[in-house]
Structure formats: structure tokens, C-alpha cells
C-alpha positions as CSV (number, residue, x, y, z in Angstrom):
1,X,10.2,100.7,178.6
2,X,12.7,101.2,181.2
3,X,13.4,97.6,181.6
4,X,13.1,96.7,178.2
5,X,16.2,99.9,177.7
6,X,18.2,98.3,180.7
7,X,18.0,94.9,179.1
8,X,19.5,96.3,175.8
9,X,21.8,98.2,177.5
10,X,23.0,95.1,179.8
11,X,23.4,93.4,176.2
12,X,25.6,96.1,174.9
13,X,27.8,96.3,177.9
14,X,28.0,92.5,177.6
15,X,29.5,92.7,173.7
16,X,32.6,95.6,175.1
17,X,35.9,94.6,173.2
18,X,38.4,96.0,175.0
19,X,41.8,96.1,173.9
20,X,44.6,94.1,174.6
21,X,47.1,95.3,177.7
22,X,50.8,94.7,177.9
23,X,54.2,96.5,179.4
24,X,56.9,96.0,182.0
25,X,57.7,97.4,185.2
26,X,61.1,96.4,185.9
27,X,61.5,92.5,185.3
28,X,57.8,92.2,185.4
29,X,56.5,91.9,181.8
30,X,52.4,91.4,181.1
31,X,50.5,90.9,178.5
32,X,46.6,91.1,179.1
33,X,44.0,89.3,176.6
34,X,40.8,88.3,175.7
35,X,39.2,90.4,178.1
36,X,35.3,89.3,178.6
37,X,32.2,90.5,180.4
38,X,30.9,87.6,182.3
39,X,28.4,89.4,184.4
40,X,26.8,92.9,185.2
41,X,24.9,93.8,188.0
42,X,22.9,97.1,186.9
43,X,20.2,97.1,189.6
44,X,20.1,100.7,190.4
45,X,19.1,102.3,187.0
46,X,17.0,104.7,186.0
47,X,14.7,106.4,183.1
48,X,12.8,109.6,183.3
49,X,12.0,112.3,180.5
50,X,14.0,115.7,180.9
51,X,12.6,118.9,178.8
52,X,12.5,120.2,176.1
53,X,14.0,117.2,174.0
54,X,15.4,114.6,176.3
55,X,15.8,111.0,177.4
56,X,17.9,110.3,180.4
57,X,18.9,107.4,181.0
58,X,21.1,106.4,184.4
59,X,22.8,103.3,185.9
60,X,24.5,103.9,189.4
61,X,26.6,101.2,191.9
62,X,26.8,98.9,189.3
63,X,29.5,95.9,188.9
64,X,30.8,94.1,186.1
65,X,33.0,91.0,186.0
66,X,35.1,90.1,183.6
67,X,38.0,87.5,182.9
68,X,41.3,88.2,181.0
69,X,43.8,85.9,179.8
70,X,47.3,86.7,181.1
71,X,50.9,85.9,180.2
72,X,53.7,87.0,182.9
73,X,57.2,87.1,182.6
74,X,59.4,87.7,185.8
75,X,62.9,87.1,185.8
76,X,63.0,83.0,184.8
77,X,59.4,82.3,185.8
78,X,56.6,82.4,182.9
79,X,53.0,81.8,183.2
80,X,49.6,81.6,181.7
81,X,46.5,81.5,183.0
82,X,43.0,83.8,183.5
83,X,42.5,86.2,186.3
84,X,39.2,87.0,187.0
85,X,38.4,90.6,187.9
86,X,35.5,92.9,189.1
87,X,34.7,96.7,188.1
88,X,32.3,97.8,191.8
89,X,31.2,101.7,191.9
90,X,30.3,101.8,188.1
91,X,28.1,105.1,187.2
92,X,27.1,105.8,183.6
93,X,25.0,108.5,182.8
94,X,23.5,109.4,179.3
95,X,21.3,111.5,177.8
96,X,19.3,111.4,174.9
97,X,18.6,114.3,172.4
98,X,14.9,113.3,170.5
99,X,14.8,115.2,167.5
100,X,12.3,114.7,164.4
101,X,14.8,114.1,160.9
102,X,14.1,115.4,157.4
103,X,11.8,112.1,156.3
104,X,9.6,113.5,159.4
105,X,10.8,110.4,161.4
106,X,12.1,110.1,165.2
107,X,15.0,110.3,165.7
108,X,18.1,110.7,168.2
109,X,19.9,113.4,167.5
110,X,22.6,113.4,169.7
111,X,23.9,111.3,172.7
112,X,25.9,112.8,175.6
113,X,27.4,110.2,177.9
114,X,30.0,109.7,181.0
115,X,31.1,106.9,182.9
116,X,33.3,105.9,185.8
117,X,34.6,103.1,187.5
118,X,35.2,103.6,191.3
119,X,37.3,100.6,192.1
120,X,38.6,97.9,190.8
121,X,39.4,94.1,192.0
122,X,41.4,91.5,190.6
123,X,42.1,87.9,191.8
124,X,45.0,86.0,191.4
125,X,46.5,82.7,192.1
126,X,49.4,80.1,191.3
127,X,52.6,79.9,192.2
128,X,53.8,83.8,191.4
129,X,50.5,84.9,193.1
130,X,52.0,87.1,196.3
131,X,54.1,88.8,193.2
132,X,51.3,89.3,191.2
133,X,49.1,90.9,194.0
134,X,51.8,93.1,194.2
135,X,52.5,94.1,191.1
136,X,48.6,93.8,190.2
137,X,48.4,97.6,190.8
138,X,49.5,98.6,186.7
139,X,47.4,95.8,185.3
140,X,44.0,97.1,187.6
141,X,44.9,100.2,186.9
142,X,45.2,99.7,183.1
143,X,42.6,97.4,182.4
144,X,40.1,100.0,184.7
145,X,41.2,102.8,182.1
146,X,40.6,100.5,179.3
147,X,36.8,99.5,180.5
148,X,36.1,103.1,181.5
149,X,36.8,104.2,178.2
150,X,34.5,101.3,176.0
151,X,31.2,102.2,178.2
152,X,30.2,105.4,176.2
153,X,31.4,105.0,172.8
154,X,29.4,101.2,173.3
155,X,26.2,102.9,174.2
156,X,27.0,106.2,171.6
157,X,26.8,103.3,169.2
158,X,24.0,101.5,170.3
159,X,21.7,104.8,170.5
160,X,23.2,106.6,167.4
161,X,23.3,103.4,165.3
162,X,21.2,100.6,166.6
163,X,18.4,102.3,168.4
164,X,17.8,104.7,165.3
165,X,17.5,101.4,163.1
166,X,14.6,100.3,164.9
167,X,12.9,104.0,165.0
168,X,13.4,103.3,161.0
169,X,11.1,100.6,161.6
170,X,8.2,103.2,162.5
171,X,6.0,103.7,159.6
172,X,5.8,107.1,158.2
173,X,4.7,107.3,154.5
174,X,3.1,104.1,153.5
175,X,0.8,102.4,151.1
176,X,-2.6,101.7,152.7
177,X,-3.8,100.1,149.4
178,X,-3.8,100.1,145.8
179,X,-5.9,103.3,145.7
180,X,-4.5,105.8,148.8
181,X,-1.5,106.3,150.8
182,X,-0.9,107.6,154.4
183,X,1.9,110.2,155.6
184,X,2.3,109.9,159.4
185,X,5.4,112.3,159.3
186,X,6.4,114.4,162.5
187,X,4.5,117.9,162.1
188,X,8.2,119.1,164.6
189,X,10.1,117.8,167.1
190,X,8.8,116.1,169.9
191,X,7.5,117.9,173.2
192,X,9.3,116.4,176.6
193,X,7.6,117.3,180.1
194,X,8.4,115.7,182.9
195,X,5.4,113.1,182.5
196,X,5.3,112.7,179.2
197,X,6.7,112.6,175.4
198,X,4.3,114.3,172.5
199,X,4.7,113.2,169.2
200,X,2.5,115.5,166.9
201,X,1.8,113.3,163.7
202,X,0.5,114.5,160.2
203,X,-1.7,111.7,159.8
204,X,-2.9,112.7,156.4
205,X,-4.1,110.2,153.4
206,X,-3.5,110.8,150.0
207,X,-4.2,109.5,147.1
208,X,-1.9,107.8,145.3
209,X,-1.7,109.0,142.2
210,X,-1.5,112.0,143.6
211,X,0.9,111.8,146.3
212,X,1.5,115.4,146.6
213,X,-1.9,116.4,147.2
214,X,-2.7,118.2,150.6
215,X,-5.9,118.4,152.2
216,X,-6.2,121.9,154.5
217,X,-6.8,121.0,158.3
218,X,-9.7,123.0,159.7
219,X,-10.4,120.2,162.4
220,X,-10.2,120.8,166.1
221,X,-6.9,120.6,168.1
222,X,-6.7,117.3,169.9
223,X,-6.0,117.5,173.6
224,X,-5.1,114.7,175.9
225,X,-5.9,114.5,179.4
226,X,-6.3,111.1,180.0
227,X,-3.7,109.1,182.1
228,X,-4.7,106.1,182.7
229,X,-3.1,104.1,180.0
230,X,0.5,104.4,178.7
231,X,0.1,106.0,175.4
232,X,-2.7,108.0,174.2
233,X,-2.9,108.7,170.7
234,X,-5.6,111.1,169.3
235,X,-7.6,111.2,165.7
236,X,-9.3,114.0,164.6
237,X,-11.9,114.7,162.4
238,X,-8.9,115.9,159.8
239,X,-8.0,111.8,160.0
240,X,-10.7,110.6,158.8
241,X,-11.7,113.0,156.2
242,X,-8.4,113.4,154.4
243,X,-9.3,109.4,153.9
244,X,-12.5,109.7,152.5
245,X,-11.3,112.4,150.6
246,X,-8.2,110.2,148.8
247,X,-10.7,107.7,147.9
248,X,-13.0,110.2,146.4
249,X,-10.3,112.0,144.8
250,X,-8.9,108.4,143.8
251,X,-12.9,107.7,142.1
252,X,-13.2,104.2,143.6
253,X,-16.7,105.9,145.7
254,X,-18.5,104.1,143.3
255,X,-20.7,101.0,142.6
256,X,-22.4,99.7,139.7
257,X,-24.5,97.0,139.7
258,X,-26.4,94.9,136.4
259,X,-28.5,92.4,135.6
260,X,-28.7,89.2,138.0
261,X,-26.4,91.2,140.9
262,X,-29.5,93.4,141.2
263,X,-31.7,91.6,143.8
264,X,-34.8,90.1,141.9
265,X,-37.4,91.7,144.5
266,X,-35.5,95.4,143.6
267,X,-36.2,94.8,140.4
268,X,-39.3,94.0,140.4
269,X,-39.9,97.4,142.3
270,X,-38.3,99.4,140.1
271,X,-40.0,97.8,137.0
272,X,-43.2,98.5,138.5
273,X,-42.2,102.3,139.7
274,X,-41.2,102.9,135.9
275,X,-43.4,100.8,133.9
276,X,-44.5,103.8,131.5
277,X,-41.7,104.8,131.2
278,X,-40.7,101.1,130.3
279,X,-43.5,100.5,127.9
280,X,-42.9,103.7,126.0
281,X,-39.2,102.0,125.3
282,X,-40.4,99.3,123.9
283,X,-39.3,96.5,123.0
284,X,-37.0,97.2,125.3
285,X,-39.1,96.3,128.3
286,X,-37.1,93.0,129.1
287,X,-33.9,94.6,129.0
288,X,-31.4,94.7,132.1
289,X,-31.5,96.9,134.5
290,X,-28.2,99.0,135.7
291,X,-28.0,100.5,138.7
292,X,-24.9,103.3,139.8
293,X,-24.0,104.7,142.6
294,X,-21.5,107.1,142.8
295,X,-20.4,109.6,146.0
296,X,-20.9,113.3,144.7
297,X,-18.6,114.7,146.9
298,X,-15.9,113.7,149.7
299,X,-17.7,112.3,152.7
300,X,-17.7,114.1,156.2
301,X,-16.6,112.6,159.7
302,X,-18.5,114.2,162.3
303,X,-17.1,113.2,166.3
304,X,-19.2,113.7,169.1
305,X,-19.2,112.6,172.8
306,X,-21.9,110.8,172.1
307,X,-20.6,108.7,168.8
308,X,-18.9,109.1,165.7
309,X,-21.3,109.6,162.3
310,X,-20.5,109.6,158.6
311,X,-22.6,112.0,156.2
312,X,-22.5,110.9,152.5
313,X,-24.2,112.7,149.2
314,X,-24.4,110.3,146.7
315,X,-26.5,109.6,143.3
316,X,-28.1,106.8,142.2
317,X,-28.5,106.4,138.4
318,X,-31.7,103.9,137.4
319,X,-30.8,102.7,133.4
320,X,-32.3,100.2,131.0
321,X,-29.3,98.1,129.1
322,X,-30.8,96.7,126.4
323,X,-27.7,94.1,124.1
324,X,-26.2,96.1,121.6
325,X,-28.3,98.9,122.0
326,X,-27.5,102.7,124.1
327,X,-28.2,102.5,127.4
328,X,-31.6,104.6,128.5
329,X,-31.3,106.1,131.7
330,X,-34.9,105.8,133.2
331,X,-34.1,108.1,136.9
332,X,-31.1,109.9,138.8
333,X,-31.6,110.2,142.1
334,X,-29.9,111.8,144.7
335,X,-29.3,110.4,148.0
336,X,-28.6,111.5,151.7
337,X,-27.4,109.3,154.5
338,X,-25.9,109.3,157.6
339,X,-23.9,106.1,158.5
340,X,-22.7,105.2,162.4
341,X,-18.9,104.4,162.4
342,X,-17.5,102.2,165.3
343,X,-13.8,103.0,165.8
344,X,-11.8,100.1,167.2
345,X,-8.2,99.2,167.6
346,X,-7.2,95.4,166.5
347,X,-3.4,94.9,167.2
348,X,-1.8,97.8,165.2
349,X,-4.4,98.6,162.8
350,X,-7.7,101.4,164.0
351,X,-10.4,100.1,162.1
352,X,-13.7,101.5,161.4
353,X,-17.0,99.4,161.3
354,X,-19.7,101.3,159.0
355,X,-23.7,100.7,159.6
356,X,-26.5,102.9,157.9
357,X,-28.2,104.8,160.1
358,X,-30.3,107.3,157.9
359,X,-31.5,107.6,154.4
360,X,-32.9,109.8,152.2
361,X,-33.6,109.9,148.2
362,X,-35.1,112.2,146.4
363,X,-35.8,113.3,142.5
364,X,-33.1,115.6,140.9
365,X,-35.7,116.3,138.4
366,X,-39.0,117.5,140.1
367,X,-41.0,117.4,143.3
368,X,-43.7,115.1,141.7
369,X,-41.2,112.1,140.6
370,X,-39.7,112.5,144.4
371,X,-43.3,111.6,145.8
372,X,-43.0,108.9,143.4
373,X,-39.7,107.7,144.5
374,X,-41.3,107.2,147.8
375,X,-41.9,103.8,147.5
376,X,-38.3,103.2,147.0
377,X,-37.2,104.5,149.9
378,X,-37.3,101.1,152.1
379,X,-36.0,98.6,149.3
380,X,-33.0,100.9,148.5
381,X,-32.1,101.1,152.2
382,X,-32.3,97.4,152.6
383,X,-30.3,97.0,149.4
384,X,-27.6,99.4,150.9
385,X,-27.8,97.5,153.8
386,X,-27.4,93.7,152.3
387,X,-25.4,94.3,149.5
388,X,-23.7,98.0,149.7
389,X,-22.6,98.1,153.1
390,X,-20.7,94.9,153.5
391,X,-18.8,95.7,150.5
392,X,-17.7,99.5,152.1
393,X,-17.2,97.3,155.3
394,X,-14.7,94.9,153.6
395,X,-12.2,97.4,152.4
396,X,-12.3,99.5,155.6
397,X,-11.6,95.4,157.5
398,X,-8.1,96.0,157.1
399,X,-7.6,98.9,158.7
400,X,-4.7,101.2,159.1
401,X,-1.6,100.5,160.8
402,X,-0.9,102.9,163.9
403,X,2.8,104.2,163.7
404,X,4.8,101.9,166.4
405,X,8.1,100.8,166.0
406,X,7.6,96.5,165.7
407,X,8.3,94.8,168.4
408,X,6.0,96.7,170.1
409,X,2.1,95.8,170.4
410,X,-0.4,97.7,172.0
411,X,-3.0,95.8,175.2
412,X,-5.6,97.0,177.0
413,X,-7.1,99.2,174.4
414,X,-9.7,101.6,175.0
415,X,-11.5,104.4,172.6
416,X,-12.6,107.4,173.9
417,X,-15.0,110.2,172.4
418,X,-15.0,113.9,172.2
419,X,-15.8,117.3,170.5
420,X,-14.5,117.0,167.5
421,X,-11.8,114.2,168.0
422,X,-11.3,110.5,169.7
423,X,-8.7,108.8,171.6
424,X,-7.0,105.6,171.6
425,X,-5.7,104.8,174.7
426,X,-3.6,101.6,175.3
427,X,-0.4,100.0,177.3
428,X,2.6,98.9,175.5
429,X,4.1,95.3,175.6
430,X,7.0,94.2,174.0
431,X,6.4,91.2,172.0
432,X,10.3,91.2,170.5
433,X,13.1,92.5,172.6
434,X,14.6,95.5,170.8
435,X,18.0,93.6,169.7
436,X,15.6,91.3,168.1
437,X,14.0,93.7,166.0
438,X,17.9,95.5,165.8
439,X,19.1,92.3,164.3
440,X,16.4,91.5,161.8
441,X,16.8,94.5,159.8
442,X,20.7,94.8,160.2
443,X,22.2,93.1,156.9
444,X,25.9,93.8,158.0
445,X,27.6,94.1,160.8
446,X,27.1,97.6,161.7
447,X,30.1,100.1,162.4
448,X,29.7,103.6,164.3
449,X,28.3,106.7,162.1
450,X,30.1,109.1,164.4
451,X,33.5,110.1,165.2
452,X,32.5,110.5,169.0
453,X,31.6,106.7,169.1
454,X,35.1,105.5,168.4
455,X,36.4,104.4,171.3
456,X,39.5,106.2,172.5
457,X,43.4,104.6,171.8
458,X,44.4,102.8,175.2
459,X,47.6,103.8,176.4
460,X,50.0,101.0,176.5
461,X,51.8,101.8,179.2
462,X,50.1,102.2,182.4
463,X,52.6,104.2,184.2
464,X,51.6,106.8,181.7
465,X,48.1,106.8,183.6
């Protein structure tokens, strides 16, 4: 991070406009131009985390070359030319304020900033160049004023402005799919030690129709100890149930299935299991068979050291459809089962990888039709298993996007289990530098938000220094 920060800043210090530079001292008459940055030099720099709220951010015994365009007027003798110059001593020193803003989104807050120049070195030559090196004093002088004063309001701009434009890029209320919604709004502002920055997310789903809808955390507090990796970020049992929940509230925890998609062995079963019942609907006996199966109430996450579980209560509705005529519901069952959940992270997106683990069914109506439904028990497991399960598996493929800003991916991931909550612990690589990313969602040319970026008036005098 520090390195990706010093190339940004290097990039920032690189675009300084500084203003033009002219006045007289005697017969001497300047005028300085086109001043460029042709090189920095920022190799002692520094990035560290301050508390409560801070990001400091320093670059000391730095240089930076640049090259003006001058026109000089002494007595009968006029020339053009360039003059190259050097800024050596150059300390900047800034501070970032991280704040969370009313959208729930980082943010900085506030920027405070000072720089100085220790010295400064220009080279001339030509014909008037003994003059010039004496007379160079008000033009260093000047033009050191000048630079001094473009380092802050540069970098005001480019944290205030630039910086908070790719924070915007961090997801924080988004559409997951058609059906549900996730808020990953700052709970408060983030927590600063020494070590380490703590962002404490929402991480709520929703469903989408209901976007207003909260779901009551009674999960356990995450807490992070691990250090191995650069970021940690932590899901608790709250994260995955407020999910389930939006797609239960959302009634897509459902699955009906009719005629030639129920597998020809199931049916077979079944027809056998409720012949009498069949035969005493006849002449419906030939008619399709429906099968639905519908989640009676929001599934539970459970997280252990040992592996993360799903519980599900679900019933199974057994119907004949004959054509034309009411459908006649021949059993409802209800069903118990306890599915394994593997929790990866792919890129960006924590996805989840369902397999049934337990399953139960039993009658709703009497002890004796349960015995009966015993039969049932291993074709309806395979049947969740062949044709259920990939289905639940395809929807959860995609996955869930992890709030980063872009730009940045995450390598060297690694999920960890505990009471009640896991981890997801990973280093970050820049795959875009940040100007990149800057540039990409800047339409226009962007122009300082804050009066304390606008660089000061330079004096055009220097004798007034």
C-alpha cells in the first residue's frame, strides 16, 4: 500500500502548475514560465497508522527537478532560454482523517498537510550567465515560494478529491440478484491502532422488495487475532442467515417439479408407496405426478471449529395432476436436513459450496404413514442429491462480492473456522494502479471541493518575500 500511495503521490507532484514569475530589480527584468517537474526523488517516505482515525503519510530529503522557460532583460541585452533548477531538503508531511460518511462509506474526512523546501539550486548559462548567477537569488527565491506553496493544496486535492473517488468505488449497498440485496455499510467510523485499521461492516442481505427490512443480530462478536495475512475480514453466523433469510422472505425457497422432470425410478416408488390411495382415485391412476418443495422457515448457519453446517425445515408436497382436472394431493411430508457448506474465496466473490449431509422425512399426518414413508427415505435423498442440490449450488456459484475498492484483488487466500464465526484472510495486490482506477470513473476534469485546496496567490514580487 505504501508504495502503491508513494507512486500516486510521485504522480501528483509530477502534474504541479505552478504559476508564472516575473519582476525587476533595478535594470534586471525576468519573466519565469512553463515551469515543469522533470524528476522527483522521494526515497525516504513513509506510511504508518496513527490513532484514533488517522493515516500519516511522510516524505523526508526529497528533491525535485524542474525546468522553466526564462526571458531576461538587462539594460540592451535580451535573452531566452530554459534554466534548469533543483528543490534538495524537501519534507512534506500529511495526515489523513478516516471517517465513515452518511451512505456508510469510507471516507477522508479531512487532510492536514505542510511542506518545505530547504534549498534551492538553479543553473544557468550563456552569454549573461555571471549576471544571472548573481542576480539568480529573487528568481530561486521566488520560484522556491512558488513550489512550496503547490505541494499541499496538490495532495489536499488528490486525497479530498481523487482518493475519495476511488473509495466510491467500494461497494456498499448492492444488488446481489434479482431476488436479494446486500448493505455492507460502516456500522461507525473506523478503529486506528498502531497495527492496524478496523472497518466494522453491516454485512446484512435484504430482500429486495423489501429493502428496508432488518434482520436483529444475535450472532457472536467476531474477533481477529490472526496476523499472518494482510487483511482479515470476518463473517458471522448473522452473514449468512440474514441471506437465507432474504431468500426465504423473497419465496424463491421453493421447487416444484411435474411429470417427466420427476426421475422415472422416483416415480415408480412413489406409485408403488401410494397405490391405494391411487386406485381409489381412479381413473386417475395414470395421471402426473407433482412434487413441491418448499422451505418452511428461514434456514440456520451454524459455525464451528470443526466446519460450517446448514439446518433446513422443509415440506415436501406428493400430488396427482390429472389434465383438466383439480389436483389431488396424495402426502405432505415434512423434512429435516442438515447440509455441509464449504466457504471459499474466488477473486472478490466468498462463495459457498452446499452438500447434503443428513436427511430426515417424516408424516405430518400420523406415526403409522411415517413408518410408511420409510422406504422413501433413500430415493428422496438421492433425488436431493442429483437434481435439488446442483440447482441450490448454481445460484450460490456466483457468489458475493467482498467490499474492495477495484483495482485491488485479494492472493493467498485462506479461510479459517471458529465459535460462531470464520475468517478470510488474504494479501492485497494491486492489479490497477490507483490513478488508473481515478481516471476511469472521472468524466471531467476534476476541480478542488475545498477552499483549503486552492493553492495560495504567488507574490509577484520577490523582494516582498
Amino acid at each position: 500500500v505504501k508504495q502503491e500511495g508513494l507512486r500516486f503521490v510521485e504522480q501528483e507532484l509530477q502534474n504541479i502548475t505552478v504559476s508564472d514569475l516575473h519582476g525587476k530589480e533595478g535594470q534586471f527584468h525576468y519573466n519565469i514560465s512553463q515551469v515543469k517537474v522533470m524528476d522527483l526523488q522521494l526515497a525516504f517516505s513513509d506510511l504508518h497508522f496513527q490513532p484514533q482515525q488517522h493515516l500519516v503519510f511522510n516524505i523526508n530529503n526529497a528533491s525535485i527537478s524542474l525546468r522553466f522557460r526564462r526571458q531576461l532583460l538587462y539594460w540592451f541585452f535580451y535573452d531566452i532560454g530554459s534554466i534548469n533548477a533543483s528543490a534538495d531538503g524537501v519534507r512534506i508531511h500529511t495526515v489523513l482523517q478516516l471517517a465513515k460518511d452518511e451512505a456508510g462509506r469510507l471516507k477522508i474526512s479531512n487532510i492536514t498537510c505542510n511542506a518545505s523546501i530547504a534549498r534551492m539550486h538553479a543553473g544557468f548559462s550563456g552569454t549573461l550567465s555571471k549576471v544571472y548567477e548573481f542576480l539568480s537569488t529573487f528568481i530561486v527565491t521566488g520560484m522556491r515560494f512558488l513550489l512550496s506553496q503547490q505541494i499541499c493544496p496538490s495532495l489536499e486535492h488528490a486525497s479530498l478529491v481523487l482518493l475519495n473517488s476511488l473509495l466510491d468505488t467500494v461497494p456498499v449497498r448492492n444488488d446481489v440478484d434479482e431476488h436479494i440485496g446486500i448493505d455492507y455499510s460502516l456500522l461507525r467510523d473506523p478503529a486506528v491502532s498502531t497495527d492496524t485499521l478496523d472497518l466494522d461492516f453491516k454485512g446484512m442481505f435484504f430482500p429486495r422488495a423489501r429493502e428496508n427490512q432488518e434482520l436483529e443480530n444475535h450472532a457472536v462478536e467476531p474477533v481477529i487475532k490472526e496476523t499472518e495475512r494482510m487483511v482479515y475480514v470476518a463473517f458471522s453466523e448473522y452473514f449468512f442467515d440474514s441471506a437465507m433469510h432474504a431468500y426465504f422472505q423473497a419465496g424463491v425457497l421453493s421447487i416444484e417439479l411435474q411429470g417427466e422432470k420427476v426421475p422415472k425410478d422416483l416415480e415408480v416408488l412413489l406409485r408403488a408407496t401410494f397405490f391405494g390411495t391411487i386406485f381409489m382415485l381412479s381413473p386417475a391412476v395414470d395421471a402426473p405426478l407433482r412434487l413441491v418443495l418448499q422451505v418452511s422457515a428461514p434456514p440456520r448457519c451454524i459455525i464451528k471449529p470443526s466446519g460450517t453446517s446448514v439446518s433446513v425445515s422443509a415440506f415436501l408436497n406428493i400430488s396427482l395432476v390429472p389434465p383438466g382436472r383439480p389436483a389431488v394431493q396424495l402426502s405432505s411430508m415434512a423434512m429435516e436436513t442438515k447440509l455441509s457448506a464449504k466457504v471459499f474465496l474466488q477473486g472478490k466473490a466468498l462463495r459457498v459450496q452446499l452438500d447434503l449431509r443428513r436427511f430426515r422425512i417424516y408424516s405430518k399426518q400420523s406415526a403409522l404413514e411415517s413408518l410408511a414413508l420409510f422406504s422413501l427415505q433413500a430415493p428422496l435423498k438421492t433425488l436431493l442429491q442429483l437434481t435439488i442440490m446442483p440447482i441450490i449450488n448454481e445460484r450460490t456459484k456466483k457468489g458475493v462480492q467482498i467490499p474492495l475498492p477495484e483495482g485491488m484483488d485479494f492472493t493467498k487466500e485462506v479461510v479459517t473456522n471458529h465459535a460462531g464465526f470464520l475468517t478470510v484472510g488474504a494479501d492485497l495486490h494491486f492489479s490497477k494502479g490507483l490513478r488508473e482506477v481515478i481516471e476511469k470513473y472521472r468524466s471531467a476534469p476534476t476541480t478542488p471541493a475545498y477552499p483549503s485546496s486552492r493553492p495560495a496567490e504567488p507574490s509577484v514580487d520577490p523582494r516582498q518575500l
